[in-house]
N, C-alpha and C positions, 0 to 999 in steps of 0.2 A: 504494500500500500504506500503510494507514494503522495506527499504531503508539498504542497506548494513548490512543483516541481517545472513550472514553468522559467518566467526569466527570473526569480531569484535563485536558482539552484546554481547559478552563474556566477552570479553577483554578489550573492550570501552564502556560502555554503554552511557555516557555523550557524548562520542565522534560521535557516531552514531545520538544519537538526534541534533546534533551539523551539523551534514552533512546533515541532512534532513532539517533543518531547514535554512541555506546557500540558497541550492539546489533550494527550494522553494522561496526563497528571487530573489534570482536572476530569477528565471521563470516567479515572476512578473512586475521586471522589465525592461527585456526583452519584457515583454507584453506591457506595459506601455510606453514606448519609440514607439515599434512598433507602439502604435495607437495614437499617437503623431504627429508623421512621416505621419499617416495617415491624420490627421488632416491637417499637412500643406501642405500634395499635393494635396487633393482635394480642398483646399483654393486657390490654386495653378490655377489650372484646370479651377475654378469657375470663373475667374477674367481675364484668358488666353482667348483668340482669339480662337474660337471655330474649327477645324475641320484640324489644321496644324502638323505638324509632332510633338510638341512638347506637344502638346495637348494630344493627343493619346498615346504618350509613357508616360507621364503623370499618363494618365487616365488606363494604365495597370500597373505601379507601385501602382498603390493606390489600385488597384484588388488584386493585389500580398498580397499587405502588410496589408489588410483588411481581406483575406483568412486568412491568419497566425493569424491575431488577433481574429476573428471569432472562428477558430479552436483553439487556445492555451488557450481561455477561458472555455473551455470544462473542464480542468484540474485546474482550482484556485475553491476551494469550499468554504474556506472559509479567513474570515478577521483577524482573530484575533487563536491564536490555543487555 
């Protein structure tokens, strides 16, 4: 995957690896947070009074935000470059 590989790859080379590597910092955690979040709503939910309006919106926040974590882990391959 190549990351602002047009005319700065030229003209910046350091600066390019610099942006990719940002870009990816932050995509983790982005990730990281989200399944965080995810963390304390279904802690949330778990402890909540089962079947009330607050429950339920709840329990589709943590859908939401569980999809997103699910899905954005598809794209972190690795730990360390």
């Amino acid at each position: 995957m190549k990351f602002f590989s047009g005319q700065l790859s030229g003209i910046f080379p350091k600066f390019q690896f610099l942006m990719k590597f940002m870009l990816f910092q932050m995509f983790i955690w982005v990730h990281f947070i989200a399944a965080v979040l995810a963390i304390i709503l279904g802690l949330i939910n778990l402890v909540s009074e089962k079947g009330t309006f607050q429950h339920r919106m709840v329990g589709w926040f943590w859908l939401l935000i569980m999809s997103f974590v699910t899905v954005a882990s598809f794209w972190i391959r690795e730990i360390n470059d």
